[in-house]
N, C-alpha and C positions, 0 to 999 in steps of 0.2 A: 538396503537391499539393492541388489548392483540389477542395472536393468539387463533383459534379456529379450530372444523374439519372443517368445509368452507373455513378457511382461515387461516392456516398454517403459513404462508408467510408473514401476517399482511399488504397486497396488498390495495388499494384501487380502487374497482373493475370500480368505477365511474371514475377516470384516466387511467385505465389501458384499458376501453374501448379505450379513446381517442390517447394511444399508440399503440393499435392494431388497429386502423381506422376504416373506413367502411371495411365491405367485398370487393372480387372482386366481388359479386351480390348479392343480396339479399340473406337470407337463407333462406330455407325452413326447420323446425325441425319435420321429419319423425317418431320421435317415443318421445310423454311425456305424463303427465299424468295431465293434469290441472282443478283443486277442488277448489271450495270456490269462490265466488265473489268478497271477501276483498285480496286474494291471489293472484286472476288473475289480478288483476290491480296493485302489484307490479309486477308479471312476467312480463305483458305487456309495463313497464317501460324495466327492464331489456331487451327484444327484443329488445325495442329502439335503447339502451346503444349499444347492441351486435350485431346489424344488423339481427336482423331472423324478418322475416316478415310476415309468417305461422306456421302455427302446426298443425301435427295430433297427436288427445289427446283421449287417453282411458278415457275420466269423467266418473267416476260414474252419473249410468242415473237419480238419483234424482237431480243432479247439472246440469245439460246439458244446463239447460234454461240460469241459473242462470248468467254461466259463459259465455253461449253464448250472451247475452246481452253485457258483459264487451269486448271479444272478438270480437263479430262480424262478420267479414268474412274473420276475422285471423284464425281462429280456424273450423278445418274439423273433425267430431268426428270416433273413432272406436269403433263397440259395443265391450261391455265387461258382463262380468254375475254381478250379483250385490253381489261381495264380503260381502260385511258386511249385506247381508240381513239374521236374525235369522233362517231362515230353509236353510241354506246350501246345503242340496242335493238339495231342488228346485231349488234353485238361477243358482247351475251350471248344471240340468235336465231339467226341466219341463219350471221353470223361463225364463232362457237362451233362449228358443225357443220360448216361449210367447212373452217376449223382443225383439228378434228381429225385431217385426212388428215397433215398438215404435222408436226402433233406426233406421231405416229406414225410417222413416219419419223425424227422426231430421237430413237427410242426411247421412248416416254414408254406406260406401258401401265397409267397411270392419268389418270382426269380429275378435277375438282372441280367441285362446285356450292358454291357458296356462297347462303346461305338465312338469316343472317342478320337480327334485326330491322329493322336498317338498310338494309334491301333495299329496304322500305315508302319509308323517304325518299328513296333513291337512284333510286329508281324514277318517287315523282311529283314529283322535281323535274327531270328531262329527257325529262316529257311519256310516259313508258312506261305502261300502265294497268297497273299490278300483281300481277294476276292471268294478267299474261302471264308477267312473271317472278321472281314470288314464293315461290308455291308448290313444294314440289320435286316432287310430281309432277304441275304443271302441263304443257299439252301439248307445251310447247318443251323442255322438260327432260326426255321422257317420248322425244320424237323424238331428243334428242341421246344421252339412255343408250342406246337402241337401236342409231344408231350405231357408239357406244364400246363395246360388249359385243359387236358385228360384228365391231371391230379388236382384237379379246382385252383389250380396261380393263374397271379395275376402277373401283369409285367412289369419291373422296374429297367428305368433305362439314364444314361450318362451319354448326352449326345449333344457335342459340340465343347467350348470351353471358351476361357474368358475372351472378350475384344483383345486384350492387353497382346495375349498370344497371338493371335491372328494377327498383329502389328507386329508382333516380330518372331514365334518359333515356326509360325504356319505363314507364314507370308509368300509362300511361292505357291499361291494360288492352284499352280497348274499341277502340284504335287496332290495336296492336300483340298484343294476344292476351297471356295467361299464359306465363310458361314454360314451362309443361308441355305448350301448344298448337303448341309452334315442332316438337316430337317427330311430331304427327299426319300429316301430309303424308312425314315422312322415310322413317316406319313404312310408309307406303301403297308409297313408290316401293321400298323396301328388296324387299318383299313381291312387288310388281307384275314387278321389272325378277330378281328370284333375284341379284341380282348379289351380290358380295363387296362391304365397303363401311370404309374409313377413316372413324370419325368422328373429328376433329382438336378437340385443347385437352380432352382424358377426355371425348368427347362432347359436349361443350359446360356439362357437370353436376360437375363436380370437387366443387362442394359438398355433393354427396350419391351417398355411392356408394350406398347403395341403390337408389337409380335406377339408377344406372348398372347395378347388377346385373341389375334385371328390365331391362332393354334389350337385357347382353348373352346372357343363360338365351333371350330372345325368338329374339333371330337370332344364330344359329351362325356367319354369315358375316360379324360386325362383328365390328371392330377399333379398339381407341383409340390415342391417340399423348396424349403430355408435354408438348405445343407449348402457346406463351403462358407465356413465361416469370413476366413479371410475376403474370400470374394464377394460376398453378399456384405458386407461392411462397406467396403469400398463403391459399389457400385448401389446399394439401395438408400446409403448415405445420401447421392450425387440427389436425387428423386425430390422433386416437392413432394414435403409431406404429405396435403390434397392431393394430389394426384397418386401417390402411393397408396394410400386408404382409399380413394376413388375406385381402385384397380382392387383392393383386397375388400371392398363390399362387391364389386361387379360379379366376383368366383369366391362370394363365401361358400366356405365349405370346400372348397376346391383347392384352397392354400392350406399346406401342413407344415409345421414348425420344424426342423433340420439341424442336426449343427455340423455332422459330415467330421465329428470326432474320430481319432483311428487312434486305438490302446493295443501298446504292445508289450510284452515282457521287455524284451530289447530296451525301453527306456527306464529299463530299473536300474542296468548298470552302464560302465562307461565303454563297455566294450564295444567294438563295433558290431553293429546291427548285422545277427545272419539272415537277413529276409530284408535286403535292400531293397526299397521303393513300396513295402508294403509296413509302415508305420515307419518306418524312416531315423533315422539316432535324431530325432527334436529334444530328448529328454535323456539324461543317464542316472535318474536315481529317483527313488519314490518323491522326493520332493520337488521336483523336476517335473516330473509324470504331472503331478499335483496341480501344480502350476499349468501345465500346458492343459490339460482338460479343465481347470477349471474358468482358462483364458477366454475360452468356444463361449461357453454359458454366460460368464458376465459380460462381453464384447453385443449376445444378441440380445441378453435381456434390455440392457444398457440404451440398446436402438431402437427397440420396441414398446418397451415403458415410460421411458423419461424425455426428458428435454434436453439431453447432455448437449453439450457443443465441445468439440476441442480432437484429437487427436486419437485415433485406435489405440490401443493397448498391447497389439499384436502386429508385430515388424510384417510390412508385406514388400515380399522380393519383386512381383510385378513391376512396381514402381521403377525402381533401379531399370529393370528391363526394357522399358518402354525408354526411359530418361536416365541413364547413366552418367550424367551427368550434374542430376539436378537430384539425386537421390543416391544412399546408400541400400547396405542388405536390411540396416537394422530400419528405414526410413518406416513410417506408417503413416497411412491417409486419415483422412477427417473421419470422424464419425458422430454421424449425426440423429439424435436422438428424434421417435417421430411420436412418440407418447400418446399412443394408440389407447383409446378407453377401455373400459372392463369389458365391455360385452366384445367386441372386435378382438380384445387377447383373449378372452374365453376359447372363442372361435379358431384363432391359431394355435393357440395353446393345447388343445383339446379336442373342440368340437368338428373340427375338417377330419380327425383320425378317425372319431368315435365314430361319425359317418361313413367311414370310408376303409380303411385296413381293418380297423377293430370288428364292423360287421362284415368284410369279407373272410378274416383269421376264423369268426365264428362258423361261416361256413352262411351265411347273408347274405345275398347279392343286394350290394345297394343302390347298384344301376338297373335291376328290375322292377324298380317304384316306378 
C-alpha cells in the first residue's frame, strides 16, 4: 500500500479496527461535518469499522435531507450559515437567521459561529467590512443568538486556531490580534447572551490547558469537544499523560469526544472539488474517502486507548509550515498513546454528550440542575 497523507503508515484501517476492538461503549462523535449521500454511506461503514454510533454534523443545509436519509437517527444536525452560498454577507447576516427557522425543524438545537482568524480574510476579500462579521458579539451575531436561544439552541463556536498558525499565517499581530484576543469578544457574547456554549477543537487552546481551565472555572455553561483530528494529535500528544487525565477528571463531563471529520461527494471522484475549502479533493474515490475517514477514528482512538509510541498516521502540513526546513507536506508528528481507563473513556466516549447535547436535543436543560 503506497503511503498517503491518510495513511502514512501504509495501516489497513479495516484490521486495524479489528485490533483496536469495539469501544468500552458506543461512541458518540460530537463534532463532524457529514456532505454527499454517496459519502455518507462510506462514513457510515466506517462508524461501523470504529464503533461511533452518532454524530453531530454541521451539513450544509441543501444536503440535510439528503444525508439524513443515509444516516438516519445517527445523525443530529448543527445549524451552520451556508458557506458556499454566492452573496456571502447574506449567508452569514440576513441568511443565517432566516435559516435558522429551516434548521430547526430539521431538529438541529444548536448553531455555530465560527470567529476564526481567517474570518479577517474571508471577509475583505468578498467586500464584507469586518466588523460586520468578525467579532462574535458583533451586532449580527448578537441578533442571530437571540433568535437561536428563542428556538431552544444552544451555541457552538471555532475561535482562534492552532499556535503553529499564529507563528506564521497570523503572525502580524497588528492585523489579526494575539491569541489570546480571539477569547475577548467570545467571553463578551458567552456573558451577554447566558447561553450554554460548544467551544470546538479544546477551545481552540489544546496547547495549554491552563487556559483552557480559567475559561472553563469562568463559565459554567462551556463545553469542549476533541475535534481537529490532526491538531489534537499533535498538540495533546506533546501533554503528560498525568497532567492530561488530571485536566480530563478536573471537567468530567465537560470534555466531548470530536473528530472534526468533513465527507464530501467531491472525494468520490478525481475531479476537482466544486465546493473548494468545504471538504477539500483529500480523497478522489470511495477507497480514498475510506481511508481518510477512517484515518480520524483510528489516529484518536489510538491516543486515547492505548500506549502506542511512534509516529501519526496522518501527514501534518503545520509542521513543514513552522520548519520548512526540517519537514516535508507528507512529514507527521509523534503520537502518543495516553491509555485512559474504562471509566475516563466512558466518560469521553459518551457520558460528557449524554449530559450535555443529548439532554439539551431532548429539550433538557442540563445547566438547570
Amino acid at each position: 500500500m503506497n503511503p498517503s497523507a491518510a495513511n502514512r503508515l501504509g495501516l489497513d484501517y479495516v484490521a486495524q479496527s479489528q485490533v483496536l476492538g469495539e469501544p468500552v461503549c458506543p461512541i458518540v462523535d460530537g463534532h463532524a461535518h457529514i456532505n454527499g449521500a454517496r459519502a455518507a454511506q462510506v462514513y457510515r461503514r466506517v462508524c461501523d469499522l470504529y464503533g461511533i454510533e452518532r454524530v453531530y454534523s454541521q451539513t450544509q443545509l441543501a444536503q440535510a435531507n439528503a444525508v439524513k436519509e443515509v444516516m438516519g437517527d445517527r445523525i443530529h444536525f448543527v445549524a451552520i450559515p451556508e458557506y458556499m452560498h454566492a452573496d456571502r454577507q447574506w449567508a452569514h447576516t440576513q441568511g443565517y437567521l432566516e435559516n435558522l427557522d429551516r434548521w430547526h425543524e430539521l431538529g438541529a438545537r444548536m448553531f455555530k459561529f465560527w470567529g476564526a482568524p481567517r474570518l479577517l480574510d474571508y471577509a475583505s476579500t468578498m467586500g464584507i467590512e469586518p466588523q460586520e462579521i468578525v467579532p462574535f458579539d458583533c451586532e449580527w451575531k448578537l441578533r442571530i443568538a437571540e433568535k437561536a436561544k428563542g428556538l431552544g439552541m444552544m451555541l457552538m463556536v471555532h475561535c482562534a486556531d492552532p499556535d503553529t498558525w499564529f507563528q506564521t499565517m497570523y503572525k502580524d499581530a497588528g492585523r489579526y490580534g494575539t491569541k489570546a484576543s480571539q477569547y475577548e469578544s467570545l467571553e463578551r457574547l458567552i456573558e451577554t447572551t447566558g447561553m450554554p456554549c460548544l467551544a470546538a477543537h479544546m477551545g481552540g487552546w489544546p496547547e495549554d490547558l491552563g487556559f483552557l481551565s480559567g475559561l472553563l472555572d469562568r463559565h459554567p455553561k462551556l463545553i469542549l469537544d476533541t475535534s481537529a483530528t490532526k491538531w489534537m494529535i499533535r498538540e495533546l500528544s506533546k501533554h503528560d499523560s498525568a497532567e492530561l487525565i488530571a485536566f480530563l477528571d478536573r471537567y468530567s463531563g465537560r470534555i466531548l469526544f470530536g473528530s472534526d471529520i468533513v465527507t464530501s461527494d467531491d472525494h468520490m471522484s478525481p475531479e476537482e472539488s466544486a465546493n473548494p475549502g468545504f471538504g477539500d479533493q483529500l480523497a478522489s474515490s470511495d477507497a480514498e474517502a475510506f481511508e481518510l475517514y477512517a484515518s480520524r477514528y483510528w489516529a484518536l482512538r489510538t491516543m486515547f486507548e492505548t500506549d502506542y509510541r511512534g509516529e501519526s498516521n496522518i501527514a501534518d502540513p503545520d509542521l513543514m509550515m513552522v520548519d520548512p526546513e526540517g519537514f516535508d507536506a507528507m512529514s507527521g508528528p509523534a503520537l502518543k498513546g495516553h491509555g485512559l481507563d474504562q471509566d475516563r473513556l466512558v466518560m469521553l466516549y459518551r457520558g460528557a454528550v449524554e449530559g450535555t447535547l443529548d439532554r439539551w436535543y431532548r429539550g433538557d436543560n442540563p445547566w438547570a440542575d
